[in-house]
Backbone as CSV, one residue per row, in Angstrom:
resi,resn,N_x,N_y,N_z,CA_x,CA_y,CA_z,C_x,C_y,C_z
1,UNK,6.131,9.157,-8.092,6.887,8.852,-9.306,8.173,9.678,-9.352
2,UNK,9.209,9.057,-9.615,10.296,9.861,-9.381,10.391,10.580,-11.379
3,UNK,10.749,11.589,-11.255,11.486,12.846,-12.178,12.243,12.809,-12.711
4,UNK,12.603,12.160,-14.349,14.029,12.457,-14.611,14.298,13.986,-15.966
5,UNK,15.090,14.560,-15.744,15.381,15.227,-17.042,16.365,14.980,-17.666
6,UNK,16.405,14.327,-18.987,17.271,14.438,-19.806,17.718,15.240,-20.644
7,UNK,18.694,14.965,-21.359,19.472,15.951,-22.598,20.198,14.864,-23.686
8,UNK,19.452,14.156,-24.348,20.149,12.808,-25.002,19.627,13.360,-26.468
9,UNK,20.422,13.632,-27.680,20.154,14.066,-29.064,19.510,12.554,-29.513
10,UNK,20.109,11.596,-29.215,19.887,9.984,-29.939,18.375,10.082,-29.818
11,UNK,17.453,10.081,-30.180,15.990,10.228,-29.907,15.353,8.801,-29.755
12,UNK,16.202,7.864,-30.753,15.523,6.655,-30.807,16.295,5.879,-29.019
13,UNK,17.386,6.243,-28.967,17.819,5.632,-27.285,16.955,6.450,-26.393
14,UNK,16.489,7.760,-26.734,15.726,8.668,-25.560,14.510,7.758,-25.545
15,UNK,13.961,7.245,-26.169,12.554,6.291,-26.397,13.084,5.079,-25.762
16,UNK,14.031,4.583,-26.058,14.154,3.346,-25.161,14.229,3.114,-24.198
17,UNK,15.028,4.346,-23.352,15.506,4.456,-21.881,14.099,4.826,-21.426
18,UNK,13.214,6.088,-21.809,12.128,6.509,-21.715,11.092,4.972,-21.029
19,UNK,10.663,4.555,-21.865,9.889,2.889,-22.346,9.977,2.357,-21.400
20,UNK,11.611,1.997,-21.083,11.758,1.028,-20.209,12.092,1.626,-18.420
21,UNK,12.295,2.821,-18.294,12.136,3.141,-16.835,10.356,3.796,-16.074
22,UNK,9.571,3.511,-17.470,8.583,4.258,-17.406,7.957,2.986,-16.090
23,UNK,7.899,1.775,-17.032,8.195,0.788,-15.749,7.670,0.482,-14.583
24,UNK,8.963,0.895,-14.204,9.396,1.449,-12.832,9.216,2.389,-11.848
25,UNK,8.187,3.319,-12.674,7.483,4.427,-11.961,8.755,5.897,-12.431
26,UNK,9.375,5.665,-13.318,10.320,6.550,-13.678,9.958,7.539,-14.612
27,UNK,9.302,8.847,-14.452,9.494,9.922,-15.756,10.669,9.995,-16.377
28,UNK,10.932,10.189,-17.888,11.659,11.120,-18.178,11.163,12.106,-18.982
29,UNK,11.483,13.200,-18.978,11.635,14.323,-20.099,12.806,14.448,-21.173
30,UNK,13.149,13.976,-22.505,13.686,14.431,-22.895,14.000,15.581,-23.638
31,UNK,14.996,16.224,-23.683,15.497,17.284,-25.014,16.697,16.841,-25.470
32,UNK,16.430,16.975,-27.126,17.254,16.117,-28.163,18.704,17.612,-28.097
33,UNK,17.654,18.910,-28.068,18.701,20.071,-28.546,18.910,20.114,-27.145
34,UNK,20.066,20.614,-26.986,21.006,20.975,-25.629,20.668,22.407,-25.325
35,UNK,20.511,23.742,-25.901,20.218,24.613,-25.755,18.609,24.415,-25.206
36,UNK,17.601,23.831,-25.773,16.616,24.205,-25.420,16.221,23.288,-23.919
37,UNK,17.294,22.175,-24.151,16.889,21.611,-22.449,17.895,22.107,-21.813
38,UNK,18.878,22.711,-21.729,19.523,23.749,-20.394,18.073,24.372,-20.094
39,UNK,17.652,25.120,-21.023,16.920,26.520,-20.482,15.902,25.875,-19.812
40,UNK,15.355,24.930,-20.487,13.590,24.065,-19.626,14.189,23.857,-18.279
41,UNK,15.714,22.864,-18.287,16.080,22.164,-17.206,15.748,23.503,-15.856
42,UNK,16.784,24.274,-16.540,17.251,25.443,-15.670,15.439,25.913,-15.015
43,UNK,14.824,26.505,-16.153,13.473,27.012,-15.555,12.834,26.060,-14.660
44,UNK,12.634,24.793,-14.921,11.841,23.612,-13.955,12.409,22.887,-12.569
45,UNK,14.020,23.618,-12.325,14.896,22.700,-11.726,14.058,21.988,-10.976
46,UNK,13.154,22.639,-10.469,12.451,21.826,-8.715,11.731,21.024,-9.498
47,UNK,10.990,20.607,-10.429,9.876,19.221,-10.825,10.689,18.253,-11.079
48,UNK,12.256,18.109,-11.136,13.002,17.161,-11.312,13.860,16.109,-10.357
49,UNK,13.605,15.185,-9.719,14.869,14.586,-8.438,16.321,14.127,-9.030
50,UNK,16.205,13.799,-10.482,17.673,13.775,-11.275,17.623,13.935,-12.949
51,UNK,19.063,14.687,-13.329,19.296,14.880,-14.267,19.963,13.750,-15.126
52,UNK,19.978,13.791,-16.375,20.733,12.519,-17.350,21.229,13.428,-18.620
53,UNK,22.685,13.180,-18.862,23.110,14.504,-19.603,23.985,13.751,-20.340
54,UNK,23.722,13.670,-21.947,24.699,12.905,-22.502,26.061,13.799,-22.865
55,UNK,27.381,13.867,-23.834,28.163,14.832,-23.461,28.093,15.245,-25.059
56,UNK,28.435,14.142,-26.027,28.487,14.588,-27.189,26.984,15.222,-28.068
57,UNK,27.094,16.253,-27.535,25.668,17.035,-28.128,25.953,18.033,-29.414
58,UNK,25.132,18.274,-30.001,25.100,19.453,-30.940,24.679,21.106,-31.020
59,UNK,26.225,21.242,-31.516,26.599,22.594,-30.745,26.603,23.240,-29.307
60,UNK,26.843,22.525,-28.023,26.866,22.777,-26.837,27.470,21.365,-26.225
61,UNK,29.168,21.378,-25.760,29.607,20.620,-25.423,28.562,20.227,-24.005
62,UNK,28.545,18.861,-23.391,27.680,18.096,-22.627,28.646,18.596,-21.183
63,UNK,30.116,18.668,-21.537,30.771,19.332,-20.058,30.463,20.585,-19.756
64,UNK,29.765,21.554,-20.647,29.387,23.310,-20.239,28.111,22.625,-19.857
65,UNK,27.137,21.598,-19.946,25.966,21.946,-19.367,25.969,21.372,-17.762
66,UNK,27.007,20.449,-17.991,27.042,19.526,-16.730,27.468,20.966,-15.543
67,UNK,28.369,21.822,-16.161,29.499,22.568,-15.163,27.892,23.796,-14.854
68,UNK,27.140,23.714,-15.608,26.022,24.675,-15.411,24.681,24.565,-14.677
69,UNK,24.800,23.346,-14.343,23.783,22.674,-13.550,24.225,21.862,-12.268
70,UNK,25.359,22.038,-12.010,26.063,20.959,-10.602,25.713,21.868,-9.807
71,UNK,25.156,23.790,-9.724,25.060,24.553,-8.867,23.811,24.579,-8.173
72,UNK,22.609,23.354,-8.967,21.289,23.491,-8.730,21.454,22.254,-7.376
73,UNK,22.520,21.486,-7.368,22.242,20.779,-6.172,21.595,19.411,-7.019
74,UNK,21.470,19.251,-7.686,20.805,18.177,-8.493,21.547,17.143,-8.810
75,UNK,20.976,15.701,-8.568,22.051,14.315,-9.007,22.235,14.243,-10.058
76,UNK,23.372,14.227,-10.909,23.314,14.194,-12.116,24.263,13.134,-12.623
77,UNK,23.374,12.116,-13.379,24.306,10.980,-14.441,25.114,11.047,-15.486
78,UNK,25.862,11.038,-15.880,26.215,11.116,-16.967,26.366,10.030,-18.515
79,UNK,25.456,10.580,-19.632,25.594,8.661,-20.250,25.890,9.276,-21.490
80,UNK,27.113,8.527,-21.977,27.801,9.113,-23.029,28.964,7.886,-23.712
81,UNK,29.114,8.172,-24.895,29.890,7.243,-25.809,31.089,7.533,-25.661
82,UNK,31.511,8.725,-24.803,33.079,9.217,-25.166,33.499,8.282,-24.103
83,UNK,34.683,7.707,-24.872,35.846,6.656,-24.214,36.774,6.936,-23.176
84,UNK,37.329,8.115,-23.727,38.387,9.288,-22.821,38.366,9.214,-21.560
85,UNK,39.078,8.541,-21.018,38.828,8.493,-19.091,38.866,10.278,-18.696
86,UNK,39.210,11.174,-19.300,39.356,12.266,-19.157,37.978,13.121,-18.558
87,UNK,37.431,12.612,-19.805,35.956,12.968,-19.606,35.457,12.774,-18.244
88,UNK,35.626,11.441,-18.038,34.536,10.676,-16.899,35.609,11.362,-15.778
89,UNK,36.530,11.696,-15.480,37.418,12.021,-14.575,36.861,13.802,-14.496
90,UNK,36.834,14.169,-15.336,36.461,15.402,-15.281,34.996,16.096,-14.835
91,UNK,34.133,15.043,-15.613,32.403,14.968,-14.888,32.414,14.624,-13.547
92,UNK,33.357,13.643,-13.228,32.888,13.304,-11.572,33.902,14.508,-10.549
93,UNK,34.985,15.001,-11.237,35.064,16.008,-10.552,34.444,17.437,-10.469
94,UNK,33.948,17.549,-11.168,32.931,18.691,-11.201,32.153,18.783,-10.241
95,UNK,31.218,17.294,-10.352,30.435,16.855,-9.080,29.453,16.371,-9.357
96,UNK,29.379,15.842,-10.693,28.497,14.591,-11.349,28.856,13.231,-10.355
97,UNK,27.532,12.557,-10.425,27.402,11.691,-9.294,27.466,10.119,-9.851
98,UNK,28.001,10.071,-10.738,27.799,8.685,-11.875,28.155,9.060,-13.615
99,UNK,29.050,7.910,-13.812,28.970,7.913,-15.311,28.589,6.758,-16.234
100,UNK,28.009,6.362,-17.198,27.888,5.274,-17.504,28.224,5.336,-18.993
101,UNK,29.012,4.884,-19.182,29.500,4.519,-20.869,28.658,3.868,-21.493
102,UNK,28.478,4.578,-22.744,27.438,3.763,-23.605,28.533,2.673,-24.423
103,UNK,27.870,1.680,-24.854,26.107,1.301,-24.782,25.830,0.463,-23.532
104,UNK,25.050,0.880,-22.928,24.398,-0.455,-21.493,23.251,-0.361,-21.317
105,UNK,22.982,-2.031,-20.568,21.523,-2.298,-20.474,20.986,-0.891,-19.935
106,UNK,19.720,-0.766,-20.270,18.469,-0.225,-19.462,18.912,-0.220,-17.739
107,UNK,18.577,-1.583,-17.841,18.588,-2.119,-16.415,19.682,-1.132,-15.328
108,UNK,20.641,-1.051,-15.859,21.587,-0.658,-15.402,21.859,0.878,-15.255
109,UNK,20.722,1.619,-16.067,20.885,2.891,-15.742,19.597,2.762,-14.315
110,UNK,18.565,2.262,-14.601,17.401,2.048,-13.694,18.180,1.738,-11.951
111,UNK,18.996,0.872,-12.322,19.700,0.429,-10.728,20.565,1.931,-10.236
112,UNK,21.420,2.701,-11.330,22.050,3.839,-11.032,21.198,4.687,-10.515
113,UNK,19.712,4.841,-10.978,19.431,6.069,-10.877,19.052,5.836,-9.148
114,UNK,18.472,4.729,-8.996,18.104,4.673,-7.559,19.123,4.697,-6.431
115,UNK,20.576,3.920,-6.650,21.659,4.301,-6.149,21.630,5.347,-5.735
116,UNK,22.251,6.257,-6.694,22.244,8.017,-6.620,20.775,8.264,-5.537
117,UNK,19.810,8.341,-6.187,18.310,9.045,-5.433,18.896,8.404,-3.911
118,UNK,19.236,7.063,-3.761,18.996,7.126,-2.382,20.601,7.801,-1.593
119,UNK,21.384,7.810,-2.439,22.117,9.271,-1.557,21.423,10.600,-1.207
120,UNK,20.967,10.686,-2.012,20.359,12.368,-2.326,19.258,11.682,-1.300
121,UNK,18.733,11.214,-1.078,17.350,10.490,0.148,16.095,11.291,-1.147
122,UNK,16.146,11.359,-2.387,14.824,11.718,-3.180,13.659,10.528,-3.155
123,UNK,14.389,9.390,-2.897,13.618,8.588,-3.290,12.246,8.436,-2.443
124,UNK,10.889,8.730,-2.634,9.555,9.340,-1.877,9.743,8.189,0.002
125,UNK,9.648,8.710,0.905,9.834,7.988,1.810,8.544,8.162,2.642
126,UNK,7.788,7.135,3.533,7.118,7.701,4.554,7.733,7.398,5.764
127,UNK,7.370,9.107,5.991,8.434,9.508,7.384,8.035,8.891,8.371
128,UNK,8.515,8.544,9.471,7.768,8.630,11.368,6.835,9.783,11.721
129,UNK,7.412,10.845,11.095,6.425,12.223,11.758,5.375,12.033,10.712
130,UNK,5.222,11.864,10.117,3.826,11.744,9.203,2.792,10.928,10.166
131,UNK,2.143,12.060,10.577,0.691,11.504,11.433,-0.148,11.198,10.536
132,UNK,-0.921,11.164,9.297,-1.816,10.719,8.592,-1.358,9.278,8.057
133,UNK,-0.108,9.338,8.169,0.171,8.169,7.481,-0.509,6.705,7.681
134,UNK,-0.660,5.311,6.899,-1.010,4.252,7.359,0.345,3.386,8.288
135,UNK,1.471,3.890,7.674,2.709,2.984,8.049,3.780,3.774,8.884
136,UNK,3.866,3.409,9.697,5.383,4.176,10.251,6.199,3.432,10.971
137,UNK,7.325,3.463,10.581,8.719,3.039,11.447,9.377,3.315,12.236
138,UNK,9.263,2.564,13.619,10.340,3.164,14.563,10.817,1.549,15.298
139,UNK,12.109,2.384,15.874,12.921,1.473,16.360,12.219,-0.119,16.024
140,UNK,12.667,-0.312,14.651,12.661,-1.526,14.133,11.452,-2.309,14.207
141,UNK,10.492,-1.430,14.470,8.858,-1.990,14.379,7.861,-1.232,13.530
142,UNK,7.645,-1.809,13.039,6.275,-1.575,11.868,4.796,-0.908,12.444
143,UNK,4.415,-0.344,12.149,2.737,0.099,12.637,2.010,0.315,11.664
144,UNK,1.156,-0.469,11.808,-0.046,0.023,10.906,-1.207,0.458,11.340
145,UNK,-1.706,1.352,11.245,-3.132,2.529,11.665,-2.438,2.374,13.038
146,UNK,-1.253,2.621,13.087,-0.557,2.870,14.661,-0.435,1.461,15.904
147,UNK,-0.844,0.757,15.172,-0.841,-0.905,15.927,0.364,-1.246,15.435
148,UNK,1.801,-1.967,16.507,2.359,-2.712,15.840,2.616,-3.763,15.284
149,UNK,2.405,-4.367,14.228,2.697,-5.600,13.765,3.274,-6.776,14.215
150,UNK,3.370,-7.759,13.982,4.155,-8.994,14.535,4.602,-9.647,13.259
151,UNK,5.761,-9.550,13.244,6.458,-9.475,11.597,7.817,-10.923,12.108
152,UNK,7.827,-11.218,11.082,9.374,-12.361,11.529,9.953,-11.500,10.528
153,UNK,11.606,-11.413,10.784,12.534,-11.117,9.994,12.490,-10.858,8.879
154,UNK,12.295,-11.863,7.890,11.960,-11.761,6.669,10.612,-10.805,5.877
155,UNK,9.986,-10.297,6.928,8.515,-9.913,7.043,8.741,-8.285,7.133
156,UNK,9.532,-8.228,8.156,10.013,-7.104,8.605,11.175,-5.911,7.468
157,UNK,11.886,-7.046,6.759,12.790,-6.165,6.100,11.953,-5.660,4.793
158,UNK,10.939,-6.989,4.578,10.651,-6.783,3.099,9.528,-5.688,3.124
159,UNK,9.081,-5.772,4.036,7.492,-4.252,4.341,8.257,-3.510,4.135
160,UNK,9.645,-3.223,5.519,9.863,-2.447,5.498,10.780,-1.147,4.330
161,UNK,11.528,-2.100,3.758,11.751,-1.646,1.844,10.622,-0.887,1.077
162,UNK,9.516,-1.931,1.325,8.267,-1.052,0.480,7.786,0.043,1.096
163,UNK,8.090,0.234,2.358,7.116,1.514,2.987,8.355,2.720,2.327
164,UNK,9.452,2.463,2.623,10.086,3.435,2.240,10.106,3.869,0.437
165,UNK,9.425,3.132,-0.194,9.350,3.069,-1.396,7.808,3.313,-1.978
166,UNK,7.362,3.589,-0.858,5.801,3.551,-1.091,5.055,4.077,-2.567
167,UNK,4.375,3.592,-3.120,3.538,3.718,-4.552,5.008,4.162,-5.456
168,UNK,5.644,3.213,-5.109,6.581,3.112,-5.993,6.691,1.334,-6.497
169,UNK,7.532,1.094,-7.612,6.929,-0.010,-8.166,8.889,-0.614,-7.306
170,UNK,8.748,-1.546,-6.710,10.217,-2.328,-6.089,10.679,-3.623,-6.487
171,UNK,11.543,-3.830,-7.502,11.746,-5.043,-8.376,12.236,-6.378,-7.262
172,UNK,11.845,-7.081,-8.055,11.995,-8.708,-7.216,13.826,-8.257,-7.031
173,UNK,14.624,-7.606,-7.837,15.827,-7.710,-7.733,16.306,-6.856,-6.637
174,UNK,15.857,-5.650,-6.520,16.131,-5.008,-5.245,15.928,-5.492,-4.338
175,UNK,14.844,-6.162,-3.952,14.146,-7.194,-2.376,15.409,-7.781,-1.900
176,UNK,16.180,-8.555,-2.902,16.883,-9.670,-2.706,18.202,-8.807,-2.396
177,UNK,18.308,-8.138,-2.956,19.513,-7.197,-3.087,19.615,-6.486,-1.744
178,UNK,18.601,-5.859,-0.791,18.467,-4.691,-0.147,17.694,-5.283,1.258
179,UNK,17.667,-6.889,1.367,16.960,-7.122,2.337,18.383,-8.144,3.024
180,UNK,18.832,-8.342,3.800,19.822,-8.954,4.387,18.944,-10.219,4.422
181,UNK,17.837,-10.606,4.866,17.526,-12.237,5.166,17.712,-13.316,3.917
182,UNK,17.586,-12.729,2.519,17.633,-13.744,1.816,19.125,-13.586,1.314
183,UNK,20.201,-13.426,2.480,21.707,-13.516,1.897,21.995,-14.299,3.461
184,UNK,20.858,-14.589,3.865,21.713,-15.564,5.587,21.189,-16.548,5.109
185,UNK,21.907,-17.758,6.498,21.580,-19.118,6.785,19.855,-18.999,6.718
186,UNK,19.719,-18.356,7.507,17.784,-18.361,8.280,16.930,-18.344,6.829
187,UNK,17.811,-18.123,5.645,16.858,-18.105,4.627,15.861,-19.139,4.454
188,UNK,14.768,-19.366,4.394,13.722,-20.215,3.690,12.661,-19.808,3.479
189,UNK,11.610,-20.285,2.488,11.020,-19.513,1.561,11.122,-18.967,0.671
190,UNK,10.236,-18.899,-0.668,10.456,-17.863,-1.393,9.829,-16.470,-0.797
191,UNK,10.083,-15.471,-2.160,9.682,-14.092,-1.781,7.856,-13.939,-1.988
192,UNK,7.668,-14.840,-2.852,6.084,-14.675,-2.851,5.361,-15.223,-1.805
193,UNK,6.239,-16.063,-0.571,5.123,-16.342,0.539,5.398,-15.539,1.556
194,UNK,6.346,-15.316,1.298,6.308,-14.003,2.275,5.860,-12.201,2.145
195,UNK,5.624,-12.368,1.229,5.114,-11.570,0.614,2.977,-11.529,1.047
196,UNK,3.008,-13.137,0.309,1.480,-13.417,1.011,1.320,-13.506,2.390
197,UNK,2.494,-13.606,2.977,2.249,-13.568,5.093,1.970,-12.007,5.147
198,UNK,2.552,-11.218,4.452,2.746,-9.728,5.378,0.969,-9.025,4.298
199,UNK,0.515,-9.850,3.098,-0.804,-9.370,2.865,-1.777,-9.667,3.712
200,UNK,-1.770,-10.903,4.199,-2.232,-11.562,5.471,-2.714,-10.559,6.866
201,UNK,-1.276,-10.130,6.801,-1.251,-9.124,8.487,-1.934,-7.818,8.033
202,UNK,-1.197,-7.168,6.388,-2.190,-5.480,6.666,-3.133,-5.552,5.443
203,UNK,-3.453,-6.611,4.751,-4.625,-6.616,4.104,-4.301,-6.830,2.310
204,UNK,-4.759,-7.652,1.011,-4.440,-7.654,0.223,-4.170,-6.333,-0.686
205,UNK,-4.808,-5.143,-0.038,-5.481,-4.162,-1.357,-4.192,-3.509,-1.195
206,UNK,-3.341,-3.610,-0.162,-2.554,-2.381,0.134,-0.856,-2.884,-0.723
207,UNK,-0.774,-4.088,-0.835,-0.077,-4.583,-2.248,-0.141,-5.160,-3.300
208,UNK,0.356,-4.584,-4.334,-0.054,-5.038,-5.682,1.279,-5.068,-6.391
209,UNK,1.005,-6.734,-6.587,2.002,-7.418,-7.368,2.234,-7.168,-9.010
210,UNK,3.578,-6.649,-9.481,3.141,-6.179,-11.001,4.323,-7.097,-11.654
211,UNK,3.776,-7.810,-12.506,4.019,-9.263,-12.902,5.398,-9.139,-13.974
212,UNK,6.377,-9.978,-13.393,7.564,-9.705,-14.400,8.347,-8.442,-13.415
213,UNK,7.859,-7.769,-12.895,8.621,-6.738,-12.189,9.492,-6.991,-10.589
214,UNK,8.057,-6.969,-9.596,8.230,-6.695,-8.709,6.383,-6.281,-7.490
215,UNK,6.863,-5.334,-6.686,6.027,-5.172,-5.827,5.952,-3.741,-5.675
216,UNK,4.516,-3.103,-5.801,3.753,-1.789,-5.139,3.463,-2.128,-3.541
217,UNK,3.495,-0.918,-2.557,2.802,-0.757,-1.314,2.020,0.641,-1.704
218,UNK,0.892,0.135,-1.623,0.184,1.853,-2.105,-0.759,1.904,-0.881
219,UNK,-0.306,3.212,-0.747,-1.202,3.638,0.671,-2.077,4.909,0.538
Protein backbone atom coordinates (compact mmCIF):
# COMPACT_ATOMS: atom_id res chain seq x y z
CA UNK A 1 0.00 0.00 0.00
CA UNK A 2 1.57 3.06 -0.88
CA UNK A 3 1.91 6.12 2.07
CA UNK A 4 0.67 9.42 1.73
CA UNK A 5 1.17 12.37 4.27
CA UNK A 6 -0.74 15.22 4.12
CA UNK A 7 -1.08 18.81 5.51
CA UNK A 8 -4.63 20.00 4.07
CA UNK A 9 -6.65 22.38 6.95
CA UNK A 10 -10.02 21.80 4.54
CA UNK A 11 -10.94 18.61 6.59
CA UNK A 12 -14.04 17.97 4.65
CA UNK A 13 -11.60 17.82 1.08
CA UNK A 14 -8.99 15.79 3.47
CA UNK A 15 -12.03 13.13 3.69
CA UNK A 16 -12.65 13.21 0.17
CA UNK A 17 -9.24 12.83 -1.27
CA UNK A 18 -8.74 10.37 1.78
CA UNK A 19 -12.19 8.11 0.54
CA UNK A 20 -11.38 8.16 -2.76
CA UNK A 21 -7.53 7.14 -3.04
CA UNK A 22 -8.20 4.72 -0.23
CA UNK A 23 -9.43 2.83 -3.37
CA UNK A 24 -6.61 2.43 -4.89
CA UNK A 25 -4.59 0.99 -2.22
CA UNK A 26 -3.60 4.67 -1.22
CA UNK A 27 -3.07 5.75 2.65
CA UNK A 28 -3.37 9.06 3.64
CA UNK A 29 -2.62 10.69 6.92
CA UNK A 30 -3.93 13.87 7.36
CA UNK A 31 -3.03 17.06 9.58
CA UNK A 32 -5.50 19.93 9.41
CA UNK A 33 -2.76 22.12 11.77
CA UNK A 34 0.52 22.68 9.90
CA UNK A 35 2.60 22.83 12.99
CA UNK A 36 1.55 19.59 14.27
CA UNK A 37 2.00 17.74 10.81
CA UNK A 38 5.59 19.27 10.09
CA UNK A 39 6.61 17.72 13.41
CA UNK A 40 4.65 14.03 12.83
CA UNK A 41 5.80 14.43 9.06
CA UNK A 42 9.36 15.26 10.13
CA UNK A 43 9.40 12.39 13.05
CA UNK A 44 7.83 9.52 10.59
CA UNK A 45 9.65 10.69 7.36
CA UNK A 46 10.50 6.91 6.45
CA UNK A 47 6.58 5.36 6.83
CA UNK A 48 5.78 7.79 4.05
CA UNK A 49 6.63 7.31 -0.12
CA UNK A 50 4.90 10.95 -0.69
CA UNK A 51 4.00 14.08 0.78
CA UNK A 52 0.70 16.41 -0.14
CA UNK A 53 1.09 19.96 1.24
CA UNK A 54 -1.53 22.47 0.72
CA UNK A 55 0.04 26.23 0.90
CA UNK A 56 -2.64 28.40 2.38
CA UNK A 57 -2.49 27.06 5.98
CA UNK A 58 -3.03 28.55 9.38
CA UNK A 59 -0.41 30.32 10.85
CA UNK A 60 2.52 28.53 8.95
CA UNK A 61 2.87 29.62 5.37
CA UNK A 62 2.63 26.05 3.11
CA UNK A 63 6.11 27.51 1.26
CA UNK A 64 8.20 27.27 4.91
CA UNK A 65 6.95 23.70 5.16
CA UNK A 66 7.51 22.72 1.59
CA UNK A 67 11.30 24.55 1.86
CA UNK A 68 11.52 22.23 5.19
CA UNK A 69 10.88 19.00 3.92
CA UNK A 70 12.46 18.99 0.14
CA UNK A 71 15.75 17.98 2.40
CA UNK A 72 14.08 14.57 3.39
CA UNK A 73 14.36 13.47 -0.29
CA UNK A 74 10.62 12.97 -0.36
CA UNK A 75 8.09 13.49 -3.52
CA UNK A 76 6.19 16.14 -2.72
CA UNK A 77 2.73 17.53 -4.41
CA UNK A 78 1.60 20.46 -4.01
CA UNK A 79 -2.49 21.17 -3.90
CA UNK A 80 -3.51 24.55 -3.29
CA UNK A 81 -6.09 27.36 -4.31
CA UNK A 82 -3.44 30.06 -4.74
CA UNK A 83 -3.67 31.33 -8.40
CA UNK A 84 -0.25 33.23 -8.40
CA UNK A 85 1.96 31.48 -11.00
CA UNK A 86 4.54 32.72 -8.48
CA UNK A 87 3.72 30.28 -6.10
CA UNK A 88 3.71 27.22 -8.39
CA UNK A 89 7.04 28.66 -9.94
CA UNK A 90 8.49 28.92 -6.68
CA UNK A 91 7.33 25.27 -5.21
CA UNK A 92 8.70 23.60 -8.27
CA UNK A 93 11.80 25.41 -7.85
CA UNK A 94 12.50 24.53 -4.55
CA UNK A 95 12.07 20.98 -5.71
CA UNK A 96 8.45 20.11 -5.31
CA UNK A 97 7.68 17.54 -7.89
CA UNK A 98 4.01 18.62 -9.01
CA UNK A 99 1.44 21.23 -8.48
CA UNK A 100 -2.14 20.95 -8.81
CA UNK A 101 -4.53 23.90 -8.50
CA UNK A 102 -7.52 23.47 -6.73
CA UNK A 103 -10.34 22.49 -7.30
CA UNK A 104 -9.67 19.00 -9.35
CA UNK A 105 -10.98 15.71 -9.79
CA UNK A 106 -9.78 13.07 -7.29
CA UNK A 107 -8.86 11.19 -10.20
CA UNK A 108 -6.34 13.44 -11.09
CA UNK A 109 -4.45 13.75 -8.00
CA UNK A 110 -4.56 9.63 -7.92
CA UNK A 111 -2.89 9.65 -11.65
CA UNK A 112 -0.20 12.44 -10.16
CA UNK A 113 0.63 10.64 -7.34
CA UNK A 114 1.66 7.52 -9.33
CA UNK A 115 3.41 9.65 -12.01
CA UNK A 116 5.68 11.13 -9.36
CA UNK A 117 6.07 7.46 -7.28
CA UNK A 118 7.14 6.04 -10.49
CA UNK A 119 10.01 8.63 -10.84
CA UNK A 120 11.01 8.20 -7.36
CA UNK A 121 10.65 4.03 -8.47
CA UNK A 122 8.41 3.94 -4.74
CA UNK A 123 5.94 2.36 -6.38
CA UNK A 124 6.27 -1.59 -4.54
CA UNK A 125 8.05 -3.56 -7.45
CA UNK A 126 9.01 -7.30 -7.68
CA UNK A 127 12.55 -7.33 -8.37
CA UNK A 128 14.57 -10.15 -10.62
CA UNK A 129 16.82 -10.74 -7.55
CA UNK A 130 13.98 -11.65 -5.40
CA UNK A 131 14.50 -15.46 -5.13
CA UNK A 132 11.29 -16.20 -3.11
CA UNK A 133 9.40 -14.49 -5.39
CA UNK A 134 6.41 -16.20 -7.61
CA UNK A 135 7.11 -13.74 -10.67
CA UNK A 136 10.19 -12.44 -12.17
CA UNK A 137 11.23 -10.53 -15.19
CA UNK A 138 13.95 -10.80 -17.40
CA UNK A 139 14.83 -9.95 -20.75
CA UNK A 140 11.23 -9.60 -21.73
CA UNK A 141 10.02 -12.97 -20.34
CA UNK A 142 7.81 -13.71 -17.57
CA UNK A 143 8.44 -16.70 -15.01
CA UNK A 144 6.39 -18.11 -12.87
CA UNK A 145 7.69 -20.56 -9.92
CA UNK A 146 10.74 -19.93 -12.38
CA UNK A 147 9.07 -21.59 -15.60
CA UNK A 148 8.73 -19.26 -18.42
CA UNK A 149 5.48 -18.48 -19.68
CA UNK A 150 4.21 -18.36 -23.23
CA UNK A 151 2.49 -15.01 -23.27
CA UNK A 152 1.37 -13.14 -26.75
CA UNK A 153 2.01 -9.47 -26.63
CA UNK A 154 -0.90 -8.34 -25.21
CA UNK A 155 -0.40 -11.01 -22.38
CA UNK A 156 2.96 -10.02 -21.82
CA UNK A 157 2.61 -6.22 -21.26
CA UNK A 158 -0.51 -6.54 -19.22
CA UNK A 159 1.13 -9.30 -16.45
CA UNK A 160 3.79 -7.58 -16.85
CA UNK A 161 2.30 -3.94 -15.41
CA UNK A 162 0.74 -5.99 -12.62
CA UNK A 163 3.86 -7.73 -11.42
CA UNK A 164 5.43 -4.50 -11.10
CA UNK A 165 2.44 -3.27 -9.24
CA UNK A 166 1.96 -6.27 -7.32
CA UNK A 167 -0.99 -6.30 -4.42
CA UNK A 168 -1.53 -3.15 -5.64
CA UNK A 169 -5.00 -2.35 -7.02
CA UNK A 170 -4.14 -1.19 -11.31
CA UNK A 171 -7.09 0.73 -12.92
CA UNK A 172 -8.61 -0.41 -16.26
CA UNK A 173 -7.23 3.23 -17.15
CA UNK A 174 -3.63 2.72 -16.54
CA UNK A 175 -3.62 -0.87 -18.56
CA UNK A 176 -4.70 1.07 -21.53
CA UNK A 177 -2.60 3.95 -20.82
CA UNK A 178 0.81 2.05 -19.91
CA UNK A 179 0.53 -0.99 -22.16
CA UNK A 180 1.57 -0.07 -25.87
CA UNK A 181 -0.69 -3.04 -27.53
CA UNK A 182 -3.99 -1.50 -27.05
CA UNK A 183 -2.63 1.88 -28.90
CA UNK A 184 -1.39 -0.47 -32.18
CA UNK A 185 -2.92 -1.92 -35.28
CA UNK A 186 -2.45 -5.69 -33.62
CA UNK A 187 -5.10 -4.49 -31.21
CA UNK A 188 -8.03 -7.02 -30.77
CA UNK A 189 -9.83 -8.00 -27.91
CA UNK A 190 -10.97 -6.59 -25.01
CA UNK A 191 -8.99 -6.26 -21.70
CA UNK A 192 -11.14 -8.80 -19.86
CA UNK A 193 -10.13 -11.71 -22.25
CA UNK A 194 -7.05 -11.16 -21.97
CA UNK A 195 -6.95 -10.79 -18.81
CA UNK A 196 -8.91 -14.38 -18.59
CA UNK A 197 -5.94 -15.91 -21.05
CA UNK A 198 -3.08 -14.87 -18.64
CA UNK A 199 -5.61 -16.42 -15.43
CA UNK A 200 -5.63 -19.41 -17.60
CA UNK A 201 -1.64 -19.69 -17.77
CA UNK A 202 -0.79 -18.77 -13.78
CA UNK A 203 -4.02 -19.68 -12.18
CA UNK A 204 -7.36 -17.70 -11.14
CA UNK A 205 -6.47 -17.03 -7.33
CA UNK A 206 -3.43 -15.03 -8.18
CA UNK A 207 -5.84 -12.17 -9.82
CA UNK A 208 -8.54 -10.45 -8.50
CA UNK A 209 -10.70 -8.34 -10.41
CA UNK A 210 -12.10 -5.25 -8.30
CA UNK A 211 -15.21 -4.15 -10.04
CA UNK A 212 -15.54 -0.52 -11.36
CA UNK A 213 -11.75 -0.20 -10.78
CA UNK A 214 -9.40 -2.34 -12.25
CA UNK A 215 -7.01 -5.37 -11.47
CA UNK A 216 -4.95 -6.93 -8.24
CA UNK A 217 -1.86 -9.51 -8.89
CA UNK A 218 -1.45 -10.73 -5.34
CA UNK A 219 1.27 -12.97 -4.71
Amino acid sequence: MIKIAMIEDDEELAYLLSSYLKRYDIEVCNHPDPFVGLAYIESNIEKFDLIILDLSLPGLDGIEICEKLIKYNKPIIISSARSDIKDKIKTLEMGADDYLAKPYEPRELELKIRAVLRRYEKIPLLKDEQKDTLFKIKDNTVFYKDKPLSLTQAELQVLTLLIKRANCIVSRFDIYDECDFFKSEDCNGSLNVIINRIKKKIGKKHIQTVKGVGYRLQC
